[in-house]
LUMPADO-352105 format. One record per residue: x, y, z of N, C-alpha, C, O in turn; residue in one letter. Coordinates in steps of 0.001 Angstrom, whole numbers. Layout:
! LUMPADO-352105
ATOM,n.u,n.v,n.w,ca.u,ca.v,ca.w,c.u,c.v,c.w,o.u,o.v,o.w,aa
ATOM,X,Y,Z,X,Y,Z,X,Y,Z,X,Y,Z,A
...
This chain:
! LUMPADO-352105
ATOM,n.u,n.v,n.w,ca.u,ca.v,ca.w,c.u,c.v,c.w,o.u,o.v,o.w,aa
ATOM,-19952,108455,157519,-19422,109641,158130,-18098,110014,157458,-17155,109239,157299,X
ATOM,-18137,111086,157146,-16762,111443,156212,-15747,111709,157169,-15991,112300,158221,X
ATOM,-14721,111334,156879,-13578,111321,157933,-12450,111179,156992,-12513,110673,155871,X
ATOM,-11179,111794,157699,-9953,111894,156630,-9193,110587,156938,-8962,110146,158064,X
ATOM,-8829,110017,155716,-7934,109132,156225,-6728,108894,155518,-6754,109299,154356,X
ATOM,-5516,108267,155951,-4311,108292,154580,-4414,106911,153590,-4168,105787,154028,X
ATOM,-4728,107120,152496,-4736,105966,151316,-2833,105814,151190,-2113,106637,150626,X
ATOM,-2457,104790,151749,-999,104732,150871,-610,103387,149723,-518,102205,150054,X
ATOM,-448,103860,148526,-419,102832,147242,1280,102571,146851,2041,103524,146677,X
ATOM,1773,100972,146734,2573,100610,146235,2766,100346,145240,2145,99417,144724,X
ATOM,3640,101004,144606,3952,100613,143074,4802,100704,142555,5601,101528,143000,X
ATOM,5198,99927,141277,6199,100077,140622,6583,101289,140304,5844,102274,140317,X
ATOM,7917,101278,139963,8714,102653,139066,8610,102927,137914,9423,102718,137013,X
ATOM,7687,103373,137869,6952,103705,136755,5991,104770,136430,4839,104654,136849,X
ATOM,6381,105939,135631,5868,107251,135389,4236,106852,134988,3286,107373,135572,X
ATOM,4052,105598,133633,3198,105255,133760,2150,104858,134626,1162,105588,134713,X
ATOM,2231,103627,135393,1707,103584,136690,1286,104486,137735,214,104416,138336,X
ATOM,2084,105231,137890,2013,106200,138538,651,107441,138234,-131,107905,139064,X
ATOM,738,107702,136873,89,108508,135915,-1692,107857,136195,-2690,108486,136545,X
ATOM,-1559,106677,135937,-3035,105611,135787,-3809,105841,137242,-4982,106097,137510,X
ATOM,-2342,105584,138256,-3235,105447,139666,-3397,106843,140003,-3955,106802,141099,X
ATOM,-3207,108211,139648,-3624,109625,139924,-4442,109931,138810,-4711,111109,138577,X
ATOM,-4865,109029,138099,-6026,109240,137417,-7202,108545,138061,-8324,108978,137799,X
ATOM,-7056,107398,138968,-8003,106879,139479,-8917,108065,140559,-10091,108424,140650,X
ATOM,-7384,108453,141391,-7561,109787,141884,-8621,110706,141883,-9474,111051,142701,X
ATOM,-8171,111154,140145,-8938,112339,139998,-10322,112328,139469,-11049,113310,139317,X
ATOM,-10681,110675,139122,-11819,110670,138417,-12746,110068,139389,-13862,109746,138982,X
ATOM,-12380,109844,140814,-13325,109889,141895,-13378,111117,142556,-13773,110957,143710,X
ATOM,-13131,112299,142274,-13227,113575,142312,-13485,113662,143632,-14649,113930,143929,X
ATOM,-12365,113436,144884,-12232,113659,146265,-11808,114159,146688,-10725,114284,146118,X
ATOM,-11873,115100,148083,-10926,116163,148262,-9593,115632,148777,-9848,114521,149239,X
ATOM,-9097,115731,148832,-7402,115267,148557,-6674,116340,149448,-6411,117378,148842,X
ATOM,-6248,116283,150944,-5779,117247,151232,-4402,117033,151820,-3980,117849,152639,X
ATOM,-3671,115990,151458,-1823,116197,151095,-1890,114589,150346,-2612,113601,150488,X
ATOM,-797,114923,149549,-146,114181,148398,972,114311,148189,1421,115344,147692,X
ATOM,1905,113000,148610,2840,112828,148231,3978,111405,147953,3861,110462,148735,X
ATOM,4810,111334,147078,5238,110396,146289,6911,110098,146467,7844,110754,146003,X
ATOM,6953,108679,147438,8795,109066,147794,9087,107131,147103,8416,106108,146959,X
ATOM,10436,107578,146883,10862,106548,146274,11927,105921,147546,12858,105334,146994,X
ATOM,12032,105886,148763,13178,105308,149406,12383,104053,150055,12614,103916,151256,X
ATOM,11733,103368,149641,10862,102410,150493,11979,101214,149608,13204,101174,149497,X
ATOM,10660,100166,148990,12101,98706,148554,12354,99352,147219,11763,100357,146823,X
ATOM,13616,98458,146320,13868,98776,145033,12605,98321,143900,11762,97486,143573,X
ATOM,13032,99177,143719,12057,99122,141953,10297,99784,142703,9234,99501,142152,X
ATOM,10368,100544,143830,9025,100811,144022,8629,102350,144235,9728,102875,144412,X
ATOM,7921,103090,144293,7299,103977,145206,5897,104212,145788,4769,104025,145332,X
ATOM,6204,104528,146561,4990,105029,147638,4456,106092,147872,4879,106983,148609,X
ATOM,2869,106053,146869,2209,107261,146987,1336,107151,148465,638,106221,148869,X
ATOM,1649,108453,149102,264,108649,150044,-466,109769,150172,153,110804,150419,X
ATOM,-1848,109818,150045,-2465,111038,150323,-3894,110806,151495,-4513,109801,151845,X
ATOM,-3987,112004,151783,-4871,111983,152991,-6149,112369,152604,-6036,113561,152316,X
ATOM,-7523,111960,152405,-8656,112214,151830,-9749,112402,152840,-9656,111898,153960,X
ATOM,-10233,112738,152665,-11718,113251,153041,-13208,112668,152496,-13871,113229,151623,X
ATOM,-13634,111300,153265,-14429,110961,152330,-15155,109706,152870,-14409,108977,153522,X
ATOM,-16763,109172,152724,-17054,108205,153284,-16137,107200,153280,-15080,107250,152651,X
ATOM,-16474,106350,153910,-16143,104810,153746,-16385,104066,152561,-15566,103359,151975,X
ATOM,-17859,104326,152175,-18008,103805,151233,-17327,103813,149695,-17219,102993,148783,X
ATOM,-16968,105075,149905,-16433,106266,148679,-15096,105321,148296,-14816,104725,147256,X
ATOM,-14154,105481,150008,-12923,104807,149848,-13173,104068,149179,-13128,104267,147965,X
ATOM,-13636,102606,149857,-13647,101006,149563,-13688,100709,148051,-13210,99670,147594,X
ATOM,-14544,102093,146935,-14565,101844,146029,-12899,102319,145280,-12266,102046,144260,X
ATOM,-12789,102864,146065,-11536,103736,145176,-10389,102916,145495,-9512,102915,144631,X
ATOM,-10188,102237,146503,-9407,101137,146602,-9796,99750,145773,-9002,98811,145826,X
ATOM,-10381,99692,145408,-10758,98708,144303,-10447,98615,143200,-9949,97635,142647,X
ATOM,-10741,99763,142702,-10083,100749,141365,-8943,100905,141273,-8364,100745,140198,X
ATOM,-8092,101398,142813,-7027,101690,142361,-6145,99790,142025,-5736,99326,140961,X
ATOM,-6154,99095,143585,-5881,97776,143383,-5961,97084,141716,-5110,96271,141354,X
ATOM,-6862,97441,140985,-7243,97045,139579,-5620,97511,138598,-5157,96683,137813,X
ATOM,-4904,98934,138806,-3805,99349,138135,-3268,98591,137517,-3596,97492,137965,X
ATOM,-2712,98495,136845,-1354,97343,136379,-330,98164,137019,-234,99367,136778,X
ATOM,355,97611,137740,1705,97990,138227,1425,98073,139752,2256,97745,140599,X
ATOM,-256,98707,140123,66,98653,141621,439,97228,142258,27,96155,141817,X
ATOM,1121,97356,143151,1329,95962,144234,-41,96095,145596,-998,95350,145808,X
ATOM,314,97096,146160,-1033,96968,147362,-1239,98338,147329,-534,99264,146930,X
ATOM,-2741,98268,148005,-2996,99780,148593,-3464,99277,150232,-3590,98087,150522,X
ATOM,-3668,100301,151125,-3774,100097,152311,-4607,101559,152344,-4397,102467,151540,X
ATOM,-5808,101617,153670,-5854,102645,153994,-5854,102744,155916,-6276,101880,156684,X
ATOM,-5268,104019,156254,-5525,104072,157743,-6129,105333,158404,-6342,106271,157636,X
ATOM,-6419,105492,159630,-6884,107082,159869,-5869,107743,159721,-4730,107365,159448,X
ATOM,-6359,108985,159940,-5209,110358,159406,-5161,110721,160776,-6190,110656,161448,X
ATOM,-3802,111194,161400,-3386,112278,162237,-4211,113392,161920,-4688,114054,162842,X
ATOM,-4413,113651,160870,-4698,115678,160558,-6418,115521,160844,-6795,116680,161016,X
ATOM,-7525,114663,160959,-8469,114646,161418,-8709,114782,162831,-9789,115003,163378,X
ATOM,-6840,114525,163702,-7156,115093,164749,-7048,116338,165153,-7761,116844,166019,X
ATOM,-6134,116908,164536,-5695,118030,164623,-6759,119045,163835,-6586,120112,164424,X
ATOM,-7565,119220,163015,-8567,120227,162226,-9508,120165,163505,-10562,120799,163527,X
């Protein structure tokens, strides 16, 4: 059942890294409906999160993929607020 949920990924400071894991992103071609990238979490890290639209199954793979990065530390996913609200 497709349901939105927020993917949030830890990672180093790094344009690279960063670059690799929004390529993981885009080459599971999901709808993606907010994205965004803050650096005030611990030093030397940031924290991407975006809110997706998409089986379970879909996720589990894309968290796999992404986990694979060099540079990510963790990914996590949880439900989305905005699936309650649509």
């Amino acid at each position: 059942m497709k349901q939105a949920r927020t993917v949030t990924v830890r990672l180093e400071e790094e344009l690279l890294t960063l670059g690799r894991a929004c390529g993981v992103l885009r080459r599971h071609n999901l709808p993606i409906r907010d994205f965004a990238v803050v650096s005030n979490g611990h030093p030397g890290t940031w924290k991407l999160s975006c809110v997706i639209e998409a089986e379970d199954a879909a996720l589990k793979g894309l968290v796999l993929q992404i986990n694979n990065v060099i540079g990510v530390r963790e990914t996590t996913v949880t439900p989305s607020f905005l699936s309650e609200v649509s």
